[in-house]
C-alpha positions in Angstrom: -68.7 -91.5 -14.5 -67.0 -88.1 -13.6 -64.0 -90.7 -12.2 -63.5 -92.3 -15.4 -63.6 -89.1 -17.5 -61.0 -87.7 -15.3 -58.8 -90.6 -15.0 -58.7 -90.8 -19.0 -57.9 -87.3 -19.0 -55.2 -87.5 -16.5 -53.8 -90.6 -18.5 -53.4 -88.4 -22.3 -51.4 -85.6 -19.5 -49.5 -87.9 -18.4 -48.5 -89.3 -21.6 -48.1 -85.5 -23.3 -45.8 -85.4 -20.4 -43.7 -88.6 -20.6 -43.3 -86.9 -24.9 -42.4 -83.7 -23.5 -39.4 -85.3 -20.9 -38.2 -87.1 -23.9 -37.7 -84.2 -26.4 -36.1 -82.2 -23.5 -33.9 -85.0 -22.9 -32.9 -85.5 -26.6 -33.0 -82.1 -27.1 -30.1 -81.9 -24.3 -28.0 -84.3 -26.1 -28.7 -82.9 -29.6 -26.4 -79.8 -28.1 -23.8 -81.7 -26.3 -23.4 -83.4 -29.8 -23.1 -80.1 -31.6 -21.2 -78.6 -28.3 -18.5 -81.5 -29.0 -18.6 -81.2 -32.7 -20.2 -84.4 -32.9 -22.7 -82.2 -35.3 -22.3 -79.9 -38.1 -24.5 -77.5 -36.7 -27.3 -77.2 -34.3 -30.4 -78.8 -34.6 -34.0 -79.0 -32.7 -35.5 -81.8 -31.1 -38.6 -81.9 -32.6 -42.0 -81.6 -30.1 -44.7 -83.9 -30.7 -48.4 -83.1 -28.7 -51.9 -85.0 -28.9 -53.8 -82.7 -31.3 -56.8 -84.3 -30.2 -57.7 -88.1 -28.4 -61.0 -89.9 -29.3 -61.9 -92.1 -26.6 -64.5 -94.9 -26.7 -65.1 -97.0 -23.4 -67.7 -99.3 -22.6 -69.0 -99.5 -19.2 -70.6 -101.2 -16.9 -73.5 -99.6 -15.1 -75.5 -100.1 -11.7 -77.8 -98.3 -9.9 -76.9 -98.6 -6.0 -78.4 -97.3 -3.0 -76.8 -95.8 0.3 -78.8 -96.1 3.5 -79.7 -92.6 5.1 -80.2 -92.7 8.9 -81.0 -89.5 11.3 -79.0 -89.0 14.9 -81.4 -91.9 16.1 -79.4 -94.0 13.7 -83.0 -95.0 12.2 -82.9 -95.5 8.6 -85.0 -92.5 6.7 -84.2 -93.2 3.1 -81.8 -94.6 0.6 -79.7 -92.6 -1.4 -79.6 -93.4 -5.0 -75.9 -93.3 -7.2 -75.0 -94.7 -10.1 -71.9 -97.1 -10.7 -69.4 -96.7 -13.6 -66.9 -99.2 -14.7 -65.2 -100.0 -17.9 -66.6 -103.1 -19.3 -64.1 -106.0 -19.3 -64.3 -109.1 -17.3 -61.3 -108.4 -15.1 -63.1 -105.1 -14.2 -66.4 -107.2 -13.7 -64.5 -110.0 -11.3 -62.4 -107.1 -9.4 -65.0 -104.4 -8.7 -68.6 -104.7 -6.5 -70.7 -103.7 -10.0 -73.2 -105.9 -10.7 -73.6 -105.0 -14.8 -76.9 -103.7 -14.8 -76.6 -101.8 -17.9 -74.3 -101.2 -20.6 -73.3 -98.2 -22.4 -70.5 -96.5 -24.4 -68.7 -92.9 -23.5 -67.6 -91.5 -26.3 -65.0 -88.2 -25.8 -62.9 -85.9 -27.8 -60.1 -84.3 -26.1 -58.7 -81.3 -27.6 -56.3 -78.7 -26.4 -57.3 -75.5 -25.5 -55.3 -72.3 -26.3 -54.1 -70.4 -23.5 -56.4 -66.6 -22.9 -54.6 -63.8 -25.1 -54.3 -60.3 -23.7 -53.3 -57.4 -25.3 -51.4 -55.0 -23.0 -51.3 -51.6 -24.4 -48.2 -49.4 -24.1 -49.2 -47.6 -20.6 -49.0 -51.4 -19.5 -53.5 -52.1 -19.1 -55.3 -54.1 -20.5 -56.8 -52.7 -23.9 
């Protein structure tokens, strides 16, 4: 479950990312235009950023078990884990889960200011 959190999360960086490359780059030819006097003044690219993501995924859910063996190599126990995978057949057909259970993960994804500090005038921390 953790794996599919964090690969959803990694997905809305990398897609704030891809918006931020794009503003720099039209941002870089907003002031060649004005450089060449293909503008009549200066403007700003404007900066776009998910204010928040709502994510909904179904998944697919099993209970497995890992074998647990001593030095011997004799088997002492199983291990129980849970398996995650979003719901969709080509998941189902591609992936060892057998669909035990269902179940929805709902998310919101917000930013998160950075930490403010306020240095006094000697140059600590207030």
């Amino acid at each position: 479950m953790a794996e599919v959190v964090r690969n959803i999360a990694l997905a809305v960086a990398d897609g704030q990312a891809a918006l931020d490359r794009r503003t720099a780059e039209v941002q870089r030819e907003l002031e060649a235009a004005a450089a060449a006097g293909e503008l009549p003044y200066a403007i700003d690219a404007p900066w776009y950023r998910f204010s928040e993501v709502d994510v909904d995924v179904e998944l697919a859910v099993s209970v497995d078990a890992e074998v647990e063996r001593d030095a011997g190599g004799t088997v002492r126990g199983y291990r129980p884990y849970v398996k995650a995978t979003p719901l969709d057949a080509g998941a189902t057909r591609t992936t060892d889960v057998d669909a035990e259970l269902a179940s929805t993960l709902s998310m919101r994804l917000v930013p998160v200011p950075p930490e403010r500090r306020v240095v006094g005038r000697g140059g600590s921390d207030e």
